[in-house]
BAFIBA-317363 format. One record per residue (C-alpha): z, x, y; residue in three letters. Coordinates in steps of 0.25 Angstrom, whole numbers, padded with zeros to 4 digits, always signed. Each point is the difference from the previous one (the first is absolute). Layout:
<lumkes>
ZXYALA
...
</lumkes>
This chain:
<lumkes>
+0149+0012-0006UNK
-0015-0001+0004UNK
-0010+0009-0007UNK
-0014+0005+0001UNK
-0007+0002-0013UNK
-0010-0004-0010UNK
+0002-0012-0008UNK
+0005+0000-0015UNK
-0005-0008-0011UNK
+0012-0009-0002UNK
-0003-0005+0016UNK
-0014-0004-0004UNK
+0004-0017-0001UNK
+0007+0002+0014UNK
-0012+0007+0007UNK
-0010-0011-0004UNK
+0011-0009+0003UNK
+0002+0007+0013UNK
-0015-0001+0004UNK
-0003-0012-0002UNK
+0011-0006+0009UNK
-0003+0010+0010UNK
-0015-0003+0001UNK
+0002-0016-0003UNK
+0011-0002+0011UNK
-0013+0008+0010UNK
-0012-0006-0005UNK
+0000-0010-0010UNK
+0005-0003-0016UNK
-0004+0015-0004UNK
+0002+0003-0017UNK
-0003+0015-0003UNK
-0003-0001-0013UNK
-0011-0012+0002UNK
-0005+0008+0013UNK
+0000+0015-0007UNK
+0002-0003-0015UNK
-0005+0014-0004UNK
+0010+0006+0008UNK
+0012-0010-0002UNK
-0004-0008-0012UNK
-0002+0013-0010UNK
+0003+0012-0006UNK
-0001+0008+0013UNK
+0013+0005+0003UNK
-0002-0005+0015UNK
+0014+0005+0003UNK
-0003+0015+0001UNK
-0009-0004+0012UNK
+0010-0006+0008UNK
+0011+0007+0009UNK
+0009-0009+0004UNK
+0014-0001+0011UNK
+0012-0006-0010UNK
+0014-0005+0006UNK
+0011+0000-0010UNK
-0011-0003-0011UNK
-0008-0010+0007UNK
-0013+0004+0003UNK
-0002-0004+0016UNK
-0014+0008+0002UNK
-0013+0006-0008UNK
-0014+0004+0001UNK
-0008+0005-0012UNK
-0010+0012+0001UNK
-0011+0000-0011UNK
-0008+0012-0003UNK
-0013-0003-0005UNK
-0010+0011-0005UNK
-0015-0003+0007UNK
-0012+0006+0001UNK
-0010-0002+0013UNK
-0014+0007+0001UNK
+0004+0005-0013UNK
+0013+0006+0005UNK
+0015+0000-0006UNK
+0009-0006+0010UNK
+0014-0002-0002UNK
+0003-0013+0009UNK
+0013-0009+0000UNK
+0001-0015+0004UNK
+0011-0002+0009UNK
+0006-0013-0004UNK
+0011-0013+0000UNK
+0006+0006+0014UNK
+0012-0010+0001UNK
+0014+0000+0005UNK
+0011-0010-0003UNK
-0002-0010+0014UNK
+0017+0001+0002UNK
-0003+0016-0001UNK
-0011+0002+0009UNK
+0003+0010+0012UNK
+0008+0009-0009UNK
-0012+0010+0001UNK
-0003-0003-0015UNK
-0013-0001-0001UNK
-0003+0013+0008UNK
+0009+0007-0006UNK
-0009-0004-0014UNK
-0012+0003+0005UNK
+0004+0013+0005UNK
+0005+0005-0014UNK
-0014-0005-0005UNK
-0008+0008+0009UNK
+0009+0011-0003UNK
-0002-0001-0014UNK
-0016-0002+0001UNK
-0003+0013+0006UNK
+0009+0008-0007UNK
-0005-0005-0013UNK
-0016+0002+0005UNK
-0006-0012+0003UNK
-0011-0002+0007UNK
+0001-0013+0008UNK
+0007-0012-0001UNK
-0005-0015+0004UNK
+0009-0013+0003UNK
-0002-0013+0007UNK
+0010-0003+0012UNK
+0003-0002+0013UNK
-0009+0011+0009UNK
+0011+0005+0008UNK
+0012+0000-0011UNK
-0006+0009-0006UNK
-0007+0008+0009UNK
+0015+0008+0001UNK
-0002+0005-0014UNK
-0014+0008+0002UNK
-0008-0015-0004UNK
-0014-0003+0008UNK
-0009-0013-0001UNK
-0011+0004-0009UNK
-0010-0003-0012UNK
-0010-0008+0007UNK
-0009-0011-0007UNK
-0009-0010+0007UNK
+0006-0015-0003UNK
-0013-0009-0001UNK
+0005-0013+0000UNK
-0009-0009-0010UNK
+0001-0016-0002UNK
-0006-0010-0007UNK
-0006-0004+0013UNK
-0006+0013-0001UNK
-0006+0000-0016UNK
-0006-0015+0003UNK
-0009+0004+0009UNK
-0004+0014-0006UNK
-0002-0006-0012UNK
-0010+0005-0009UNK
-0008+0000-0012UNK
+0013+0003-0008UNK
+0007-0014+0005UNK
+0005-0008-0013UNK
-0003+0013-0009UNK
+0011+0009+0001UNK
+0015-0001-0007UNK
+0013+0007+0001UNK
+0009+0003-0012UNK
+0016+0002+0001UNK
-0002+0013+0000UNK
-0010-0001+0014UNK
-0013+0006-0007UNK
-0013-0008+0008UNK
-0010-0003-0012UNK
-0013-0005+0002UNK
-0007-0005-0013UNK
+0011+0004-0009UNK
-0003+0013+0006UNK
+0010+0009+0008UNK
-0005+0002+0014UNK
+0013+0004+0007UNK
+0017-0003+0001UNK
+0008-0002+0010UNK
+0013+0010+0006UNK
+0009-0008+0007UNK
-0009-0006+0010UNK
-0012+0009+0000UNK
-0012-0001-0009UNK
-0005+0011-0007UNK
-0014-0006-0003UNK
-0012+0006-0006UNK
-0009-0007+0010UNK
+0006-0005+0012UNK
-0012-0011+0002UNK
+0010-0007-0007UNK
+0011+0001+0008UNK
+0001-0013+0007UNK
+0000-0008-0014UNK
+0010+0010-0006UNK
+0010-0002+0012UNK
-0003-0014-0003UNK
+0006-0001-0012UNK
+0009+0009+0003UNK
+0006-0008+0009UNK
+0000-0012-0008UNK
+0006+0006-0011UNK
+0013+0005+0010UNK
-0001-0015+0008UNK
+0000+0006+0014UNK
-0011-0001+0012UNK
+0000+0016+0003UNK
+0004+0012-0004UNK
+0001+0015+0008UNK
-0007+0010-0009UNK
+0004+0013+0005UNK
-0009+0011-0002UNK
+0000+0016+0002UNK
-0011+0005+0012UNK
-0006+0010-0011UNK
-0003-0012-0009UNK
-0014-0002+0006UNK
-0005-0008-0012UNK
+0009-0011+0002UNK
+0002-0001+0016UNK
-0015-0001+0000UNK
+0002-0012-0013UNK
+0009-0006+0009UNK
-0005+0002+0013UNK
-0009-0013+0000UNK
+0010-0008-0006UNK
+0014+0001+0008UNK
+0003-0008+0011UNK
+0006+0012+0008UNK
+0003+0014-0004UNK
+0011+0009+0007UNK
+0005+0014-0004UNK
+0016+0000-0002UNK
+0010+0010-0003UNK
+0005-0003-0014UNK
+0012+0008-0003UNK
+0009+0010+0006UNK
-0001+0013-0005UNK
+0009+0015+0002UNK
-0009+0012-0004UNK
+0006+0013-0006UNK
-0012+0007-0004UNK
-0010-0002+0011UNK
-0009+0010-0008UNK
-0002-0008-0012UNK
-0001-0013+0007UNK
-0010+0003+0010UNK
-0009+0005-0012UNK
+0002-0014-0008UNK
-0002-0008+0011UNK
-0012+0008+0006UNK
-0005+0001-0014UNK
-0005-0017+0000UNK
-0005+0001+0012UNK
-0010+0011-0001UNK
-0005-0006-0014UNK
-0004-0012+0008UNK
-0006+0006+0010UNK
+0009-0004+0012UNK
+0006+0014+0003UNK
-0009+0009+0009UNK
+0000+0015-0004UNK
+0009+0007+0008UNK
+0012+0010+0001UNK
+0016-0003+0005UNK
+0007+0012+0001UNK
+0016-0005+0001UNK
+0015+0004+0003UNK
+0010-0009-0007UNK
+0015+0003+0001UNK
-0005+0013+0001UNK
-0008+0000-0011UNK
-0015+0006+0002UNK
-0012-0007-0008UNK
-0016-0003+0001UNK
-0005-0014-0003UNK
-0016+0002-0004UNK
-0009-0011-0004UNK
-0013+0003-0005UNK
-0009-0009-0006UNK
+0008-0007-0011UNK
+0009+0013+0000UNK
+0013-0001+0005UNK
+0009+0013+0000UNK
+0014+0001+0008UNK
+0006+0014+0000UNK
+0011+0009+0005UNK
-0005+0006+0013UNK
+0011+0006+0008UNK
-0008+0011+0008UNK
-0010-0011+0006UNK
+0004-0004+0013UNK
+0002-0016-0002UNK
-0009-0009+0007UNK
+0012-0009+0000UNK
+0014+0002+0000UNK
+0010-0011-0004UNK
+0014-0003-0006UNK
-0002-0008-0014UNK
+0002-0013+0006UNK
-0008+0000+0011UNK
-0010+0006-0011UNK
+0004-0012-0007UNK
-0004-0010+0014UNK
-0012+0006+0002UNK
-0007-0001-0013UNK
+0006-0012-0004UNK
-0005-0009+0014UNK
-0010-0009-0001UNK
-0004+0003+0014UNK
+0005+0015+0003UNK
-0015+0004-0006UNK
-0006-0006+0010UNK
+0006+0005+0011UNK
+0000+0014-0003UNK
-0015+0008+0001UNK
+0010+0014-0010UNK
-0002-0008-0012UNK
-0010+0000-0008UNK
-0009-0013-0003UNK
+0005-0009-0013UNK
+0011+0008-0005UNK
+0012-0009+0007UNK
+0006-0009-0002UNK
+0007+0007-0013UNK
+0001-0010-0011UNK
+0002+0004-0014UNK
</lumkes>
């Protein structure tokens, strides 16, 4: 008997175990509970989030769907993370996987969400309402780089394990992942330095958001090359909401000219309006839209890197949307 159903908590051991052959006989030695402990190595009951395809008790397919509570430009969101996707390799071409994704879709927009995010393949997931989507610019930045930028800084700054940047005992700045977050960004070149030392590599990609301004223009002089790259793919279900939050950034930084948008989703009648650092997306079905568009070819052309370029109907600065 096959069945389609969320997980129980007695099949937690066999999802990890199930994930982690999946992924390690596709990509390389993967362990779950190292790669995600907070998910996999804790108290979270990770199996409400997975859905999974069992035959005869033996789990042959899953993918996990997390909701997270967020706020952007000061605005509750409710997102999930699409994550794990992975059918047994001797079960592929069953229609596993799309049955699963279906089902999550299903249940996301019946339990409200407002958009969903994942990291895939484009075009596999382009059948369940996914688009490329959350740009950031990748600045590349090496040693190379940080030797000849070098600058008054040089020999004075040091990296605790926790990635804070101190400058004479002082904290001037920490590290998120790759990007620094510094209080002056004269330092930058000596900070990536030790950075860089510290993690034993020659470069690292720092991606950063088009609305940070303060840290493109830090990092500006320092990368070897900069390109804007999609990130992630994501499946909007309130279109209202998630315009405001990603418009929100971008007029607070000066990048979005004021302008109005009057739109037709789905059918679905609204007005985009920036003004200033004001941001206000309401319903406005009597309008006459100014564009007219299914949701995901709302979702291609706000979401392209190049669309806004090529189009004079949009206004300047507010595309592409990135959260």
């Amino acid at each position: 008997m096959t069945e389609f159903r969320k997980a129980r908590e007695d099949e937690s051991d066999d999802i990890i175990d199930f994930i982690n052959y999946v992924f390690s006989e596709a990509h390389e030695p993967h362990d779950f509970k190292k790669r995600n402990p907070d998910m996999y190595n804790s108290d979270y009951p990770f199996w409400k989030d997975h859905y999974v395809v069992s035959e005869g008790g033996r789990i042959r397919a899953t993918l996990s769907v997390t909701r997270e509570q967020c706020k952007h430009s000061g605005i509750p969101m409710t997102a999930c993370e699409v994550g794990q996707v992975s059918v047994h390799p001797y079960h592929r071409g069953k229609g596993y996987m799309q049955a699963l994704m279906n089902m999550a879709v299903g249940d996301m927009k019946k339990e409200g969400v407002d958009y969903a995010h994942l990291s895939g393949l484009r075009h596999r997931y382009e059948y369940f309402g996914f688009s490329r989507a959350e740009c950031a610019y990748r600045m590349h930045i090496t040693k190379t780089n940080c030797f000849h930028k070098r600058g008054e800084y040089t020999g004075k700054l040091t990296l605790d394990e926790r990635n804070n940047v101190a400058y004479n005992g002082e904290c001037v700045g920490r590290f998120i992942g790759n990007r620094a977050q510094l209080d002056d960004y004269r330092m930058a070149a000596d900070a990536y330095a030790v950075f860089l030392d510290k993690k034993d590599t020659h470069g690292v990609d720092v991606m950063v958001k088009p609305y940070d301004t303060v840290c493109l223009r830090g990092l500006e002089d320092l990368c070897e090359n900069t390109a804007l790259v999609h990130t992630n793919q994501v499946s909007v279900y309130n279109y209202q909401k998630y315009i405001a939050a990603c418009l929100g950034p971008r007029a607070a930084a000066g990048i979005a000219q004021d302008g109005r948008l009057t739109l037709e989703i789905d059918g679905q009648g609204f007005e985009a309006e920036v003004s200033g650092v004001r941001v206000s997306v309401s319903d406005n079905p009597e309008k006459i839209p100014s564009l007219s568009l299914t949701r995901m070819q709302a979702q291609r052309l706000f979401f392209s890197l190049t669309e806004h370029t090529l189009r004079h109907d949009l206004p300047r600065g507010w595309f592409p949307l990135t959260p």
